[in-house]
C-alpha positions in Angstrom: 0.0 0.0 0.0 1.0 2.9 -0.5 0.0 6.8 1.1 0.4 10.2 0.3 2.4 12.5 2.1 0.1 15.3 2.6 -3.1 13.3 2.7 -3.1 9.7 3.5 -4.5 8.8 1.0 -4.1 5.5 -0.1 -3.4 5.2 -4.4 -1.6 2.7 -6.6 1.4 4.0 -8.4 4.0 2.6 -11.0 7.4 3.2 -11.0 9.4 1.4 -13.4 13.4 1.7 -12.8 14.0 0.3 -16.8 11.8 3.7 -17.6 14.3 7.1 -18.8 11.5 8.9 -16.2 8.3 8.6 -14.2 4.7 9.9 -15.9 1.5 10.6 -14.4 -2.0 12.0 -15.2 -2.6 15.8 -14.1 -5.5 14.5 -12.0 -2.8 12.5 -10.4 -1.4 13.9 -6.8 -2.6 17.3 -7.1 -2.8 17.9 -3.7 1.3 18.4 -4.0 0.3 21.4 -6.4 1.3 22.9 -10.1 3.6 21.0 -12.0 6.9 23.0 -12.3 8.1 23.7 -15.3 10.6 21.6 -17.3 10.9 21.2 -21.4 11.4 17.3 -22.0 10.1 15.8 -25.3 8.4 12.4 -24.4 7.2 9.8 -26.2 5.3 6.7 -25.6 6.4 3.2 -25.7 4.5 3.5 -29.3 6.2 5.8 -30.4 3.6 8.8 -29.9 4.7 12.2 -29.0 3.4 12.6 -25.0 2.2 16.3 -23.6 4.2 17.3 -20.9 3.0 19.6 -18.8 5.5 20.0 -16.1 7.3 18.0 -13.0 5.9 17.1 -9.8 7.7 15.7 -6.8 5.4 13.4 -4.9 6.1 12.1 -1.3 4.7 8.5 -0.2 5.0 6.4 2.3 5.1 2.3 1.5 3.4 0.3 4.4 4.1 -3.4 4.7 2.4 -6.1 6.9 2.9 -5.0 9.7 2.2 -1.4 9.5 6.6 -0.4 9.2 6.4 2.1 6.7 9.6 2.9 4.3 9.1 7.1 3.0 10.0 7.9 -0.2 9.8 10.3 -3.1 9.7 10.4 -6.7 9.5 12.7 -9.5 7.0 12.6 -12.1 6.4 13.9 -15.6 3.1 15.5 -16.3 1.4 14.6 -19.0 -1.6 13.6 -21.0 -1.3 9.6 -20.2 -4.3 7.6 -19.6 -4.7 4.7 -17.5 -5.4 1.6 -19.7 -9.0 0.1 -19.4 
């Protein structure tokens, strides 16, 4: 499981350490605020050209079985990715 810093809120996130950077949905984390700015062409594993709308740096916390928590924090790319149906 993993929480938000600011919130506690539980959500599921990917991060993938064979991926050149992290990418999220605007709707995602918003509670840490407006993306900063930062000019990176991205693409998709496709090949199609990605938005990006900025960085955010978003704190978690990872809580195991028996409630030991390990805090954390990643960077993500804003952009216009969807998550798949």
């Amino acid at each position: 499981m993993v929480k938000a810093d600011n919130t506690k809120k539980e959500m599921k996130m990917l991060l993938d350490s064979g991926a050149g950077t992290h990418c999220c949905p605007k709707e995602f984390a918003e509670h840490e605020g407006k993306p900063g700015d930062y000019n990176l062409q991205l693409k998709a594993a496709n090949g199609a050209k990605l938005k990006n709308m900025g960085t955010r740096a978003v704190g978690f916390d990872v809580v195991g079985d028996f409630n030991n928590a390990v805090s954390g924090q990643a960077e993500f790319h804003v952009t216009d990715v969807e998550k798949p149906n």
